[in-house]
Steps between C-alpha positions, in 0.01 A plus 500: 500500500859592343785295626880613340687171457841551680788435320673160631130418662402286195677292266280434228188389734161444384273768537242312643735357766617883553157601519415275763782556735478876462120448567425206801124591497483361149567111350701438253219402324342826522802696414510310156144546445595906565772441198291333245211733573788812385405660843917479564757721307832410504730848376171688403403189279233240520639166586256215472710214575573353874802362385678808347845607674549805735819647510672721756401858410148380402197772572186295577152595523218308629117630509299296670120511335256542753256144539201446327248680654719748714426828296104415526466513892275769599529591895157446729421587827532179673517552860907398589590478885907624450752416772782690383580690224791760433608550150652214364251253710195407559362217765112412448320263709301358233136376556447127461258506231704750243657382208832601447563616152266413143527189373258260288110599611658802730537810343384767736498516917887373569728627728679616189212742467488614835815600476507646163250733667646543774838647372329773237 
C-alpha cells in the first residue's frame, strides 16, 4: 500500500496514528506492530519506530505480510452451494458442519480450502 503524505495534511504526526487513519481496517496497535516489524518505509527507508514524525511530502509504503499459514493453503474439492458470485464477490451458503478457516487441530477441509480450490 503507498500513501503520499500531502503537504499541509500532517504536522509532524505519528506514523502509527497516520497509519491508522489512512488504514480503518487496521488498529493502531497493529499498525505499530507493522513499524517495528520494518514492513513500513517511510521515503524509501525502514522506519521501525511508531512514534517517528511524518511530514507533508512524506512517500509511505506499507506491505502487509500475508498471516501465518496463508501461503500453505492448498485448494480441495469441497462441494460449495454459491448464491452469487460476479468478480469481486462471492456469496456461499455454507454447510453447518464446515469449519471456516485452519486453526489449532484444523488444518485441512475449511471453507478456506474450498475456496482456494474453487478460484484456480
Amino acid at each position: 500500500l503507498k500513501f503520499a503524505v500531502e503537504k499541509g495534511q500532517v504536522q509532524a504526526q505519528r506514523l502509527d496514528q497516520y497509519l491508522a487513519s489512512a488504514m480503518p481496517f487496521l488498529s493502531r496497535s497493529a499498525c505499530s506492530r507493522l513499524i517495528k516489524e520494518a514492513c513500513v518505509c517511510v521515503n524509501a527507508s525502514p522506519l521501525v519506530k511508531p512514534a517517528g514524525k511524518l511530514r507533508g511530502g512524506d512517500s509511505v509504503v506499507v506491505s502487509i505480510p500475508a498471516a501465518p499459514g496463508c501461503a500453505d493453503i492448498i485448494g480441495e474439492d469441497i462441494p460449495l452451494h454459491v448464491l452469487f458470485e460476479d468478480e469481486s464477490l462471492v456469496v456461499v451458503s455454507k454447510q453447518a458442519a464446515l469449519t471456516v478457516h485452519p486453526c489449532k487441530g484444523v488444518t485441512s477441509g475449511t471453507l478456506v480450502h474450498a475456496l482456494a480450490y474453487h478460484f484456480q
